[in-house]
Backbone as CSV, one residue per row, in Angstrom:
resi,resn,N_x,N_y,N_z,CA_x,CA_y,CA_z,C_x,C_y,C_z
1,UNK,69.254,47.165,-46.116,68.616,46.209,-45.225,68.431,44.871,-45.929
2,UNK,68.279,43.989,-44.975,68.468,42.399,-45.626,66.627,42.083,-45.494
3,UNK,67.133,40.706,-46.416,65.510,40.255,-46.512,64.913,39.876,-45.366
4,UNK,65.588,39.832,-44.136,64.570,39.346,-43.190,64.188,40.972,-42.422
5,UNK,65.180,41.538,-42.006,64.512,42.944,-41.629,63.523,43.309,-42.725
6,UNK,63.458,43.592,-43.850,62.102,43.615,-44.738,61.102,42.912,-43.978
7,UNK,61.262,41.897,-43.857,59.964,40.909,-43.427,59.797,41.039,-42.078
8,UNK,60.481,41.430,-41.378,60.231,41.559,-39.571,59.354,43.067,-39.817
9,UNK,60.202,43.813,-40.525,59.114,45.215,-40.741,57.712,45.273,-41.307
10,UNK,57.869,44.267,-42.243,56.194,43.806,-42.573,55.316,43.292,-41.218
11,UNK,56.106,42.565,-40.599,55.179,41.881,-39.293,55.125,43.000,-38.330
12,UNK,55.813,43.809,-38.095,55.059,45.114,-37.365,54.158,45.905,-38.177
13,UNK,54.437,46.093,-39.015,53.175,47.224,-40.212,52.072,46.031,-39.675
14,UNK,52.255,45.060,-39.759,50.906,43.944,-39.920,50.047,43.954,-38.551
15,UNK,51.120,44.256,-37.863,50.559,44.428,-36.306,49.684,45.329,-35.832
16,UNK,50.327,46.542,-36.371,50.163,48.020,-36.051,48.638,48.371,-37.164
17,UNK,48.797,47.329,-37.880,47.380,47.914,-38.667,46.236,46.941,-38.162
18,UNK,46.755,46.138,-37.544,45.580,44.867,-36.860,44.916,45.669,-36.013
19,UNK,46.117,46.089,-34.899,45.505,46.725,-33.621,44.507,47.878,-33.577
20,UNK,45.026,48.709,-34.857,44.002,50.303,-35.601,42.500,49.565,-35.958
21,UNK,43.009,48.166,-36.118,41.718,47.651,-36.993,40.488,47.341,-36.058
22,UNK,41.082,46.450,-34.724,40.371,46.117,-34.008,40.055,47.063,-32.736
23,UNK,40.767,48.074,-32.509,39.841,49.692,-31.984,38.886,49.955,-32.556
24,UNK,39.047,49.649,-33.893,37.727,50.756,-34.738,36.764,49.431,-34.640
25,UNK,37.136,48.272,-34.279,35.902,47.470,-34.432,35.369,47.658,-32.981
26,UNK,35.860,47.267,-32.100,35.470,47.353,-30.965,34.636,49.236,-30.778
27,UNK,34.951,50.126,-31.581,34.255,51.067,-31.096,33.016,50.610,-31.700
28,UNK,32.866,49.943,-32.684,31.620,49.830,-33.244,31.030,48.828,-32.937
29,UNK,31.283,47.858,-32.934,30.504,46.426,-32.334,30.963,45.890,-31.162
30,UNK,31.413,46.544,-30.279,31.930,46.016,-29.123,30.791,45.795,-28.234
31,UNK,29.628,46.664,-28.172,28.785,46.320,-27.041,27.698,45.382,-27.467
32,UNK,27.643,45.100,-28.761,27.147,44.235,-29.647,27.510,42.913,-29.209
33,UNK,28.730,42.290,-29.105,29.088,41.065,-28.347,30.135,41.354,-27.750
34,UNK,30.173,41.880,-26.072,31.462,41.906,-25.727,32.699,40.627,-25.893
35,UNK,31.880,39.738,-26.043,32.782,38.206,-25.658,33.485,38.370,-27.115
36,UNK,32.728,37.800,-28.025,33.427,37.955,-29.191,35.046,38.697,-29.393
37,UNK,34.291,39.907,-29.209,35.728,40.971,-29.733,36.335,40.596,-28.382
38,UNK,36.085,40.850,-27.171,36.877,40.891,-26.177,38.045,39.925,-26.437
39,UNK,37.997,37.944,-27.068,38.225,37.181,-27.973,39.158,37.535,-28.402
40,UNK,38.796,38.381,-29.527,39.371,39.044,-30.552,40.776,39.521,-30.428
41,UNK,40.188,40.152,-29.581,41.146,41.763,-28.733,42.102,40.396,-28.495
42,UNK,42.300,39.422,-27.604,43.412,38.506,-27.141,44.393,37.975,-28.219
43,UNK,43.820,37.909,-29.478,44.142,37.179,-30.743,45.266,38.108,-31.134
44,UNK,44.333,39.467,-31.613,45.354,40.445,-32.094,46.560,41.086,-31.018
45,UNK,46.021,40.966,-29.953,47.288,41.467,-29.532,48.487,40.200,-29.111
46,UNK,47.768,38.816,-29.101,49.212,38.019,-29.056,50.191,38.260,-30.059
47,UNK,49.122,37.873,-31.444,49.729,38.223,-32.412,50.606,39.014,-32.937
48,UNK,50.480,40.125,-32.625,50.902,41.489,-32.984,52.571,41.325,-32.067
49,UNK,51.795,41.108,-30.876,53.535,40.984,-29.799,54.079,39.955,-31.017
50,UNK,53.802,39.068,-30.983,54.754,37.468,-31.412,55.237,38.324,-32.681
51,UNK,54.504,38.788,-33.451,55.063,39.712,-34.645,56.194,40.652,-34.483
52,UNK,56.191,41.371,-33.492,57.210,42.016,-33.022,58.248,41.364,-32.742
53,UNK,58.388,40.374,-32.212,59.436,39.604,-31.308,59.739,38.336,-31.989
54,UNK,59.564,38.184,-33.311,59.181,36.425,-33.758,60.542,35.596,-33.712
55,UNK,60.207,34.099,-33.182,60.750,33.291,-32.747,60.389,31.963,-33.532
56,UNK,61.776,31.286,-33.602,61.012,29.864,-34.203,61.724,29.029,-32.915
57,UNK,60.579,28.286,-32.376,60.790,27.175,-31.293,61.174,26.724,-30.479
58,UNK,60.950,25.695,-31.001,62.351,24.265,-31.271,63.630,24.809,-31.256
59,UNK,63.752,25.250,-32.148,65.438,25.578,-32.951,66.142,27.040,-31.965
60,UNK,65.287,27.634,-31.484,65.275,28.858,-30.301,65.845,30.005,-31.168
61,UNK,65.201,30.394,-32.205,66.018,31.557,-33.134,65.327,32.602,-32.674
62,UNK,65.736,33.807,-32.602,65.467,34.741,-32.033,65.942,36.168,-33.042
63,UNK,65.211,37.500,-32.928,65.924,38.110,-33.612,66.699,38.823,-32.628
64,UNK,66.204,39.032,-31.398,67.120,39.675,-30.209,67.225,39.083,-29.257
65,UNK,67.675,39.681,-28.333,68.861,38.712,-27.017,67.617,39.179,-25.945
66,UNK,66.573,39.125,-25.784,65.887,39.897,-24.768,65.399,38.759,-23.763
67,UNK,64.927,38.852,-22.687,63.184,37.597,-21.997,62.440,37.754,-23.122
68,UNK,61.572,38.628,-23.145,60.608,39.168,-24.118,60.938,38.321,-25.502
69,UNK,62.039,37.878,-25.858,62.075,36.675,-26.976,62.117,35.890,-26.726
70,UNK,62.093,35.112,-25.117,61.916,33.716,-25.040,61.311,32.955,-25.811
71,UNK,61.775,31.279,-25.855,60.375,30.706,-26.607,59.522,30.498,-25.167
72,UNK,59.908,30.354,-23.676,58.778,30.779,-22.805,57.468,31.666,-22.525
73,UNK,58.106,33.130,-22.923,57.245,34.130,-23.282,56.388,34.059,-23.981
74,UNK,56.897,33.794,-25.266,56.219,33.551,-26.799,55.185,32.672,-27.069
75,UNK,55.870,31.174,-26.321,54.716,30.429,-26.192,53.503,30.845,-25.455
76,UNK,53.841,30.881,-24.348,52.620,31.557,-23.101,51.587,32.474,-23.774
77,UNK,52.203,33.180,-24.309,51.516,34.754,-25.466,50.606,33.812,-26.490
78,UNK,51.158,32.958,-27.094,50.775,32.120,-28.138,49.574,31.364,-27.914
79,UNK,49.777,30.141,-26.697,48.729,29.428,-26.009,47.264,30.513,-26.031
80,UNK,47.439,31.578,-24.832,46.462,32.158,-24.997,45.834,32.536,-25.969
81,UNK,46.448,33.821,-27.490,46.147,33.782,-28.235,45.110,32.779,-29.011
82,UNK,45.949,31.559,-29.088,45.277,30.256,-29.417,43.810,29.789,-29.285
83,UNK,44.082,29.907,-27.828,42.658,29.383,-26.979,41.821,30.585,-27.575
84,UNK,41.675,31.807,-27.267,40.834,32.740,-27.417,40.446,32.657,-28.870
85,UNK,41.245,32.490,-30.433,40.780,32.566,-31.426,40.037,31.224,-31.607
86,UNK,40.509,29.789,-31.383,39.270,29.232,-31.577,37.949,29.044,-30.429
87,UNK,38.245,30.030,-29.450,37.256,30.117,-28.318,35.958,30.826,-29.525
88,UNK,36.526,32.007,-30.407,35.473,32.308,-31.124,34.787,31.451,-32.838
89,UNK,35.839,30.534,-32.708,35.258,29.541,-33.855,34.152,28.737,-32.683
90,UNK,33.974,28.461,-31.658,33.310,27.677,-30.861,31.768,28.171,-30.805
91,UNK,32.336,29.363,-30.780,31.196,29.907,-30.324,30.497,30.665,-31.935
92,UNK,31.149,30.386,-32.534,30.364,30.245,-34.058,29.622,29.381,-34.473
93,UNK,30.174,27.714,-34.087,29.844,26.997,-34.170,28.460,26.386,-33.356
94,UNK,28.398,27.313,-32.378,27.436,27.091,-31.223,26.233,27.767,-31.958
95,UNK,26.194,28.983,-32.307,25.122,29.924,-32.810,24.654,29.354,-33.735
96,UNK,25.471,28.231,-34.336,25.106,27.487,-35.961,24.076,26.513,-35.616
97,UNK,24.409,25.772,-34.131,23.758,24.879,-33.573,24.837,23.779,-33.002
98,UNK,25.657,23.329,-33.640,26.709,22.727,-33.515,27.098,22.657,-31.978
99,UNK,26.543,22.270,-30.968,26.990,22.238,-29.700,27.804,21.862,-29.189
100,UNK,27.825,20.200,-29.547,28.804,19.125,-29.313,30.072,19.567,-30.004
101,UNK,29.981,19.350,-31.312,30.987,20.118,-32.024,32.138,20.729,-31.614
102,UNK,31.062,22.367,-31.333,31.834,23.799,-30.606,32.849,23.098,-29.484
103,UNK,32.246,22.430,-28.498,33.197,21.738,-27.648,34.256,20.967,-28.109
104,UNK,33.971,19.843,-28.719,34.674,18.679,-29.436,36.213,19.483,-30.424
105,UNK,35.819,20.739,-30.501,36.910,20.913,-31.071,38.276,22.586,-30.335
106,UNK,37.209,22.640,-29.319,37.879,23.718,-28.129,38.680,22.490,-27.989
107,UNK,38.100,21.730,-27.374,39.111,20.483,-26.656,40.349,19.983,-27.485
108,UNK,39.949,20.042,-28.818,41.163,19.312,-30.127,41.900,20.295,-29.690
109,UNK,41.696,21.913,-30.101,42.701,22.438,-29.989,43.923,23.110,-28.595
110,UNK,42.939,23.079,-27.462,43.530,22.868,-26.023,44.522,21.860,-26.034
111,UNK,44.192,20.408,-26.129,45.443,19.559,-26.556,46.264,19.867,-27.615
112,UNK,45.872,20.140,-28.732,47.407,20.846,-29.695,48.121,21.688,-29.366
113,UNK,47.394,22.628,-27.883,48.582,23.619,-27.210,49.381,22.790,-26.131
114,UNK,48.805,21.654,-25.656,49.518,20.773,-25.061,50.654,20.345,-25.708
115,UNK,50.092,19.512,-27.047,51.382,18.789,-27.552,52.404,20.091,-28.006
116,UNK,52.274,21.256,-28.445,52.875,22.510,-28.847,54.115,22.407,-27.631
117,UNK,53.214,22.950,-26.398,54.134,23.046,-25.222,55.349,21.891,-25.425
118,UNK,54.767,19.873,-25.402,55.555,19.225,-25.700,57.236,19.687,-26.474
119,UNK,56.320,20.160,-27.322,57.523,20.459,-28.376,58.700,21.223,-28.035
120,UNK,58.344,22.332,-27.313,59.280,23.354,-27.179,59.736,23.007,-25.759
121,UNK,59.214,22.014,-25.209,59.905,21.606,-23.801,61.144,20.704,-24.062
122,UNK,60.542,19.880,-25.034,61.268,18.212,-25.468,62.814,18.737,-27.239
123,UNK,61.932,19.900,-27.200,62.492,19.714,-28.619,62.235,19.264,-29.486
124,UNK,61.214,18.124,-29.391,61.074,16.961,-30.521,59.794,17.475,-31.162
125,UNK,60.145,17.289,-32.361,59.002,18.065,-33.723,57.738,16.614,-34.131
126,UNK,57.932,16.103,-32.799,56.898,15.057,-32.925,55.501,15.837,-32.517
127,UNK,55.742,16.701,-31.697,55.066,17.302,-31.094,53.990,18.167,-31.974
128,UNK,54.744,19.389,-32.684,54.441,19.725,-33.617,53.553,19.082,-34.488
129,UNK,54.126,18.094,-35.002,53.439,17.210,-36.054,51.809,16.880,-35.267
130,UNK,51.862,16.634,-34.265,50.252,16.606,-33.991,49.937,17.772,-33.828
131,UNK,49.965,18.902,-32.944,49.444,19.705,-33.180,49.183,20.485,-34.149
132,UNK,49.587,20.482,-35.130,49.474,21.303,-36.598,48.338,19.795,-37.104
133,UNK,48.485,18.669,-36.964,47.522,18.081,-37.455,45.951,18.217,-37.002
134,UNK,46.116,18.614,-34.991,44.343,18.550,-34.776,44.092,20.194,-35.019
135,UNK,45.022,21.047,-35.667,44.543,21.787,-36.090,43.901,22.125,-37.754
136,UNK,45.056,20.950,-38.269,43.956,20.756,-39.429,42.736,20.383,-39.471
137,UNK,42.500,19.071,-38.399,41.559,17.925,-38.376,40.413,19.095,-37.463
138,UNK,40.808,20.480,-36.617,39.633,20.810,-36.252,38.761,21.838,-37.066
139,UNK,39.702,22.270,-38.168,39.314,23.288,-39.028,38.198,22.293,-40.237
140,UNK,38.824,21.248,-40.471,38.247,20.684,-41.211,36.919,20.358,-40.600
141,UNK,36.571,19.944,-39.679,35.576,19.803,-38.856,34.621,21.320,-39.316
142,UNK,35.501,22.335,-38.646,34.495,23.412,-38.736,34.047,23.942,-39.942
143,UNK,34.613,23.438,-41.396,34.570,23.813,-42.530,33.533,23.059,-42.838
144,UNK,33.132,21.871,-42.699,32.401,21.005,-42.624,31.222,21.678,-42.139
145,UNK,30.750,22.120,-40.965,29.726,22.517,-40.204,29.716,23.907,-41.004
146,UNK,30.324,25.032,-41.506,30.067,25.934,-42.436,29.519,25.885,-43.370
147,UNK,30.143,24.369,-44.314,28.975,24.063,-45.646,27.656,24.077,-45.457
148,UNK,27.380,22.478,-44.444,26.319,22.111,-44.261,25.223,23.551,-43.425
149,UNK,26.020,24.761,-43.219,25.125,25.657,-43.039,25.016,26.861,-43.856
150,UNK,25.736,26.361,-44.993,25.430,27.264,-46.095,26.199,28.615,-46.171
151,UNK,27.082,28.462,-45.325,28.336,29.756,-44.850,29.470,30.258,-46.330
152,UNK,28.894,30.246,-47.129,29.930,29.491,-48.235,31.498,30.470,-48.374
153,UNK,31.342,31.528,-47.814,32.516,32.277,-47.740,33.606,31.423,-46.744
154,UNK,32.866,31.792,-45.643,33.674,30.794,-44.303,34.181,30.119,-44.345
155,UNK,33.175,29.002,-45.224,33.532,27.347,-45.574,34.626,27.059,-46.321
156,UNK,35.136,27.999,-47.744,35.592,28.476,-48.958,37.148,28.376,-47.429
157,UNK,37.398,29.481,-47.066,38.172,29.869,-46.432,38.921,28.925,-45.768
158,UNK,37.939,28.174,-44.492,38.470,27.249,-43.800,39.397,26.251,-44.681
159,UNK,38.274,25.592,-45.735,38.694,24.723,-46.725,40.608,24.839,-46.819
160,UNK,40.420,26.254,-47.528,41.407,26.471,-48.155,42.864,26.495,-47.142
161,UNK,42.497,26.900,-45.466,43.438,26.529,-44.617,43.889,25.336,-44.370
162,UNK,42.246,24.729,-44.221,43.009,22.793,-44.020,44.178,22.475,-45.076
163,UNK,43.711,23.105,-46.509,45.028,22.645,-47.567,45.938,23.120,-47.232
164,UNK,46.229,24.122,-47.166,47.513,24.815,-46.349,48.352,23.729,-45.443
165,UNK,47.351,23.713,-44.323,47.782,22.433,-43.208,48.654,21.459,-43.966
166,UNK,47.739,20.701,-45.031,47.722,19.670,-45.011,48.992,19.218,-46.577
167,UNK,49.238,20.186,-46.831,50.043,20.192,-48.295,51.629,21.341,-47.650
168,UNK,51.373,22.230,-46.966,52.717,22.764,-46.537,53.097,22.393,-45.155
169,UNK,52.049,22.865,-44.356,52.379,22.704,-42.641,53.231,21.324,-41.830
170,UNK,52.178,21.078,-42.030,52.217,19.307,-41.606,53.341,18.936,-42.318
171,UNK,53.889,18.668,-43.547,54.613,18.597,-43.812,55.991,18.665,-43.798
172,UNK,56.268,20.193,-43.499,57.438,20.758,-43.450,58.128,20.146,-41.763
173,UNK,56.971,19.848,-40.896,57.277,19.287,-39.522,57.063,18.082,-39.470
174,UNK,56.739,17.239,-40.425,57.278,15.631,-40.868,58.590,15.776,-41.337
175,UNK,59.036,17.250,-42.180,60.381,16.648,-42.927,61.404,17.050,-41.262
176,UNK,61.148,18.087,-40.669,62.035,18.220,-39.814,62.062,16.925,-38.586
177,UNK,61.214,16.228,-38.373,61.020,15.513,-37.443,61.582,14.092,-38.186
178,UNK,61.786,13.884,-39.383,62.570,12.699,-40.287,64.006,13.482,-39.989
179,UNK,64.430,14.166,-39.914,65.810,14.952,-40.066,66.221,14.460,-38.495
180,UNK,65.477,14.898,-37.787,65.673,14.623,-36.279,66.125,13.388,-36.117
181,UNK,65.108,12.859,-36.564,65.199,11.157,-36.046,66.552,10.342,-36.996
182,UNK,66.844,11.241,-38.295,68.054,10.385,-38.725,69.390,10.688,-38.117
183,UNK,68.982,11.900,-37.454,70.664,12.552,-36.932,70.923,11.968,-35.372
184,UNK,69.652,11.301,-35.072,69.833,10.867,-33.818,69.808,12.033,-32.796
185,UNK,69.238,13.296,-32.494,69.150,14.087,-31.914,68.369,13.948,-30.510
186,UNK,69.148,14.260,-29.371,68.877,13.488,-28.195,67.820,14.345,-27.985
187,UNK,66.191,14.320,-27.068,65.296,15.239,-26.508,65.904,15.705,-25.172
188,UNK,65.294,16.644,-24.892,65.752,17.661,-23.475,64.386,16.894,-22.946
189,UNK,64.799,17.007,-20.997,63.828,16.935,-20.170,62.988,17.237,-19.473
190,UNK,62.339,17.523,-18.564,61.094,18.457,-18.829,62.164,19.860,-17.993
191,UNK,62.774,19.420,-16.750,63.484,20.229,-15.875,64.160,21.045,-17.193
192,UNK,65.028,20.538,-17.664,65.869,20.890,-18.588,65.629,22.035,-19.399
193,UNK,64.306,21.553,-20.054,63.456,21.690,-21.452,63.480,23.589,-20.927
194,UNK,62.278,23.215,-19.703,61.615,24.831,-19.392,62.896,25.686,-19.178
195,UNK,64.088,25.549,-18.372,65.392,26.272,-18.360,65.812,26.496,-19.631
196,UNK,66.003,25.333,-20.282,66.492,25.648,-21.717,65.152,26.974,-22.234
197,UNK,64.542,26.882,-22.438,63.006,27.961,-23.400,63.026,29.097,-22.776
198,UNK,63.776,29.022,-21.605,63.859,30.340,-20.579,65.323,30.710,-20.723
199,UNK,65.936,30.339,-21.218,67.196,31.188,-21.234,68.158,30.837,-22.363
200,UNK,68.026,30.099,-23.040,68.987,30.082,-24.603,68.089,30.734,-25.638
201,UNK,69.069,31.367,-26.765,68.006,32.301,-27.672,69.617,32.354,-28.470
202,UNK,69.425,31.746,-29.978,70.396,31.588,-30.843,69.821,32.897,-31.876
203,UNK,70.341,34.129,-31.531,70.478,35.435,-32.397,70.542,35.299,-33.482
204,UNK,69.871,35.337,-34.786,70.236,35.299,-36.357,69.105,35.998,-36.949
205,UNK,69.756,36.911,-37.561,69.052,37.360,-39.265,69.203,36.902,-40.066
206,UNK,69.580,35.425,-40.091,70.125,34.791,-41.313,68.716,34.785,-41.994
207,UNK,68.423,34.879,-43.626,67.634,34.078,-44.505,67.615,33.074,-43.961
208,UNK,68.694,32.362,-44.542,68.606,30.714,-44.330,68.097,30.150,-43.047
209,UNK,68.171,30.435,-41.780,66.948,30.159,-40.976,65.875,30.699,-40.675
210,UNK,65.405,31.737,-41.390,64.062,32.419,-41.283,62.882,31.752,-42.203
211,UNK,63.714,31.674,-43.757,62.814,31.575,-44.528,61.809,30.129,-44.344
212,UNK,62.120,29.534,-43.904,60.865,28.116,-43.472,59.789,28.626,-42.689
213,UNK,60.364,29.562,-41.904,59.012,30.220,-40.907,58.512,31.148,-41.488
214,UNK,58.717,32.110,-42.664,58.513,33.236,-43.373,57.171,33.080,-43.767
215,UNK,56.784,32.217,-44.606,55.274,31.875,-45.134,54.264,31.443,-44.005
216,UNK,54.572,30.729,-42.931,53.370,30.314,-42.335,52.893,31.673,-41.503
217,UNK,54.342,32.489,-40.892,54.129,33.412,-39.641,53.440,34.810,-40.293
218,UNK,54.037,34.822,-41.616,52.918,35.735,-42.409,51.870,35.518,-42.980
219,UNK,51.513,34.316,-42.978,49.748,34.733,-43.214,49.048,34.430,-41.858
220,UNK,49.436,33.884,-41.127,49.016,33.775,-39.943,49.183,35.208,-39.023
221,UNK,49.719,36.000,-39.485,49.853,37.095,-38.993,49.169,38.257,-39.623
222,UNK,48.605,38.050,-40.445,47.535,38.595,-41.652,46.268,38.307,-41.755
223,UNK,46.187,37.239,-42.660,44.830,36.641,-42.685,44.322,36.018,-41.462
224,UNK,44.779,35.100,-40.806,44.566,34.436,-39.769,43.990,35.616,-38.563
225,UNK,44.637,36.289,-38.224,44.043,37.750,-37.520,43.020,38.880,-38.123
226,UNK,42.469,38.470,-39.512,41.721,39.438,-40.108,40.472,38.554,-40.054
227,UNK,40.808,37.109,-39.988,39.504,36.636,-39.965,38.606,36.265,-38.426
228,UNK,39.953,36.899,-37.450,39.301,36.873,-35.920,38.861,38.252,-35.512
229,UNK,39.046,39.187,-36.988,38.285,40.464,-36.689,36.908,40.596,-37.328
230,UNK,37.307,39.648,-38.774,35.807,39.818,-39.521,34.474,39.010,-38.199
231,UNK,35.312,37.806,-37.085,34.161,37.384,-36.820,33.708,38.338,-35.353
232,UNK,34.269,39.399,-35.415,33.652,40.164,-34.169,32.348,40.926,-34.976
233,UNK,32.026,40.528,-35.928,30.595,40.814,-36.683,29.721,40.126,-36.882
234,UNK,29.628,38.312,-36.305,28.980,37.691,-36.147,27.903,38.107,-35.046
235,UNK,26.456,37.384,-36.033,25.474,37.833,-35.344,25.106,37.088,-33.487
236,UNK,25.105,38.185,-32.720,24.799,37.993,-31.560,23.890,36.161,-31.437
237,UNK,23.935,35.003,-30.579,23.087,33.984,-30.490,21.405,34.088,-30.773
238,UNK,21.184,35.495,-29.577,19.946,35.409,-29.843,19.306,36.092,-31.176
239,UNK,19.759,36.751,-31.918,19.498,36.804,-33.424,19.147,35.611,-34.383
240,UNK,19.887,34.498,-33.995,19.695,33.258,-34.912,18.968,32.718,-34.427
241,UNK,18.288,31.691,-35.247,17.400,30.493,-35.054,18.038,29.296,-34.897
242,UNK,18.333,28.754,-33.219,19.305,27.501,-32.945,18.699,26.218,-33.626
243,UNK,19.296,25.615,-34.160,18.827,24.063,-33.963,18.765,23.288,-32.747
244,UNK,18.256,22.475,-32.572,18.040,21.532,-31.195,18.881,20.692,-31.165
């Protein structure tokens, strides 16, 4: 077997142990905060599908010829996912006191699934490039509101994603979006775009087009989902003492 079946088999093991993970949470703290895990439950199982089925974009790589690998599907699966995991940073942020905040940054990231959509409609990795940015710019926010509440694990964590963002992510979709723009690569239209995401899917196990997506889709498929299980253990609102 080649190095990317290795790594597609890791993203199902990764799946398959998420989903074991978040049964056993939900048997235990589920009636504790239904919202939370319920949350949760949306996270891991986008995840877990997109793990099964993984796709990069833009570029429409696929490992099989199916619907079920659309980048239509995928996205749709994704969006939600999305919304629901920082639906529960919001509502972390809310229990902290952070009101305005909690909102101020549902909203950042609702528009980064906007500009996302952009992307995979248009093609153009302009798109990308903001959304991977208000997802830095909202983490950083919430890392921020973790210090100042003394969260120091959380905070530690977030921190360490914004760098991520902000030293690989962001990056790697500035260099592709400089590549774009020197080759002169025409954008698709919106009619176009959604037909195109709904029905082209360029088949490859190649390395050479996997490995750029290899690092982000695995820890995001790991950590990123372990830390939307650790927060189905956050304490219920009325447990804490709100600020005004």
């Amino acid at each position: 077997m080649g190095a990317v079946t290795h790594w597609w088999l890791l993203l199902i093991a990764l799946g398959l142990l998420n989903l074991v993970l978040w049964f056993r949470i939900r048997a235990r703290h589920g009636a504790r905060w239904p919202l939370m895990v319920n949350l949760s439950g949306l996270y891991v199982f986008g995840c877990a599908l997109r793990g099964f089925l993984p796709k990069a974009d833009v570029e429409r790589f696929a490992l099989f010829d199916t619907w079920f690998s659309s980048v239509f599907f995928g996205r749709s699966v994704a969006t939600i996912a999305e919304l629901a995991f920082v639906a529960q940073w919001s509502l972390v942020l809310w229990t902290l006191g952070y009101s305005r905040v909690s909102r101020a940054v549902f909203f950042a990231i609702a528009c980064a699934e906007g500009f996302s959509w952009y992307a995979v409609i248009s093609t153009h990795f302009l798109g990308n490039v903001i959304e991977e940015s208000l997802w830095g710019l909202s983490f950083a926010t919430i890392a921020a509101c973790l210090w100042l509440s003394r969260r120091w694990l959380l905070a530690a964590i977030c921190t360490i994603y914004v760098g991520f963002m902000a030293l690989v992510d962001v990056p790697m979709y500035l260099s592709r979006l400089k590549i774009q723009m020197e080759q002169g690569v025409s954008l698709r239209g919106f009619w176009d775009g959604i037909h195109d995401l709904n029905s082209r899917r360029v088949v490859t196990w190649s390395l050479e087009h996997w490995r750029p997506e290899m690092p982000w889709m695995t820890l995001y498929f790991s950590l990123a989902v372990w830390m939307s299980l650790w927060l189905c253990q956050w304490p219920r609102p009325n447990a804490l003492h709100l600020k005004n």
